[in-house]
Backbone bond lengths (Angstrom), bond angles and torsions (degrees), N, CA, C in turn:
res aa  C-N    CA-C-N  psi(-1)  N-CA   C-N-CA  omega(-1)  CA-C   N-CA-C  phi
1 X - - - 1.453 - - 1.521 110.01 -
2 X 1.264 110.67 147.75 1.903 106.11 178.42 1.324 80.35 -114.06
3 X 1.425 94.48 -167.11 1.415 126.94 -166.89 1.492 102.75 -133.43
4 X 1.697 129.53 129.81 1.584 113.29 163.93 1.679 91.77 -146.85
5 X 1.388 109.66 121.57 1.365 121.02 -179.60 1.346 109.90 56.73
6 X 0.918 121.25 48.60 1.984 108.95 151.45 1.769 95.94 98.80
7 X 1.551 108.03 -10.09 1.659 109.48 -168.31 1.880 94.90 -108.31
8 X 1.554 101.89 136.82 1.530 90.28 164.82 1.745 102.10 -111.45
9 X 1.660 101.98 150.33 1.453 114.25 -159.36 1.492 92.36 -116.12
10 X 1.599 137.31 124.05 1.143 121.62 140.20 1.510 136.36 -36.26
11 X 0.722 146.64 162.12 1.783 167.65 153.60 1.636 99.14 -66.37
12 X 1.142 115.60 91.35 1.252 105.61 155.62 1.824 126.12 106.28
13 X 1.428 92.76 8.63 1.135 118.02 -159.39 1.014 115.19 -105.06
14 X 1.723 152.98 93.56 1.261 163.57 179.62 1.597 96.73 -33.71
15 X 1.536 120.83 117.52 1.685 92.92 137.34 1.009 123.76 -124.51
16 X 1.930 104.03 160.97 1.448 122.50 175.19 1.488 129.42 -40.55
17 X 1.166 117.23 150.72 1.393 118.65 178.36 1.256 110.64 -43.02
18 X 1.327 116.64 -38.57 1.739 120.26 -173.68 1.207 127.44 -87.32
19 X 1.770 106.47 7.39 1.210 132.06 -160.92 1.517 80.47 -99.43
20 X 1.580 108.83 -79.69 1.426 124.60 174.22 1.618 125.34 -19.03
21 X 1.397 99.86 -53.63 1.473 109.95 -175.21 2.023 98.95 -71.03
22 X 1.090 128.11 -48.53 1.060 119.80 -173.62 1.430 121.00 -60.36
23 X 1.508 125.14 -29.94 1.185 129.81 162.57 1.266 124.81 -59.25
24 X 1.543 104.60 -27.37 1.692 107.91 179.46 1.006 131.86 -92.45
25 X 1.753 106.14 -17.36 1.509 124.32 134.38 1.556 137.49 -32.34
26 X 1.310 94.38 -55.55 1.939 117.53 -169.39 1.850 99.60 -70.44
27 X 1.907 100.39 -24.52 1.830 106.66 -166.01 1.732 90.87 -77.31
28 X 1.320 97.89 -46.37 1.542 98.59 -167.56 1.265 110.44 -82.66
29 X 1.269 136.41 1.25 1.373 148.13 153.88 1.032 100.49 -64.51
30 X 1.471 138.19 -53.01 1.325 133.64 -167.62 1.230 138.75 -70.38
31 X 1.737 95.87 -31.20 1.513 133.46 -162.98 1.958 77.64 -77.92
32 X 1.336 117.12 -70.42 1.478 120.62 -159.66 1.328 108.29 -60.75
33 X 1.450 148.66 -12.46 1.495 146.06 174.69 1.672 88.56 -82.96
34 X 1.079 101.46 -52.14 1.781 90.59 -168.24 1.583 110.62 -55.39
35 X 0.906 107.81 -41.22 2.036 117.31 172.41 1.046 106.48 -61.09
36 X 1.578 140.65 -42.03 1.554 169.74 -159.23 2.229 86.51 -57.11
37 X 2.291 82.46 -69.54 1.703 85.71 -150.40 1.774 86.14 -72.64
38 X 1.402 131.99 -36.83 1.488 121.50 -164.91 1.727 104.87 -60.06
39 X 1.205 130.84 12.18 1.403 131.66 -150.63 1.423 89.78 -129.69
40 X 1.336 125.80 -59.23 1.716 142.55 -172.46 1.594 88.59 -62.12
41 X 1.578 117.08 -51.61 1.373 100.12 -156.83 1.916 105.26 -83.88
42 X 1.348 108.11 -14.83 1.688 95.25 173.99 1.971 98.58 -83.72
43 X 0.631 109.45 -41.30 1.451 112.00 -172.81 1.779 109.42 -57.71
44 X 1.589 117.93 -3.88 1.346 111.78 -169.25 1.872 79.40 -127.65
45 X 0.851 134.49 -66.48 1.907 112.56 154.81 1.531 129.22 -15.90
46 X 1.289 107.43 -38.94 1.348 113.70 167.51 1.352 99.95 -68.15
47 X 1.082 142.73 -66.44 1.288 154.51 -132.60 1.480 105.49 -85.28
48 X 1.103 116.00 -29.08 1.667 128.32 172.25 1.744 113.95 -87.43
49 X 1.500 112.91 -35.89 1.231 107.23 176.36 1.501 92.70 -65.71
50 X 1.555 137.08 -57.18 1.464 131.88 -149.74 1.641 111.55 -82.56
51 X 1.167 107.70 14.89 1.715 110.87 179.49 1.738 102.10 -139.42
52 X 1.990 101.60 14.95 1.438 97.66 161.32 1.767 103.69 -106.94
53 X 1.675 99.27 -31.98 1.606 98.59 174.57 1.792 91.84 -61.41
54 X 1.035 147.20 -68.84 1.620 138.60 -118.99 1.632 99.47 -82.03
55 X 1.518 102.25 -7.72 1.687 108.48 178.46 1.612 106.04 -96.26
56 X 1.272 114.74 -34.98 1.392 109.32 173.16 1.618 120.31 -46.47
């Protein structure tokens, strides 16, 4: 068995549609937190540049 992301995969082992769909879930789960924190962290950069102009 290997290992890929936190999931262990048999050798050789067909999976089910529901197998399939859940992985492509967990990818696009993953894909959207990463957009989530790259989004929180420009949006809190913004927020520091515009409360360094409003102090100037």
């Amino acid at each position: 068995m290997s290992e890929k992301r936190g999931q262990t995969i048999s050798q050789g082992k067909t999976m089910t549609a529901d197998q399939q769909r859940i992985q492509e879930l967990e990818a696009r789960l993953r894909k959207v937190e990463r957009e989530k924190d790259i989004l929180k962290k420009a949006s809190s950069l913004l927020m520091s540049e515009f409360l360094n102009t409003c102090r100037e």
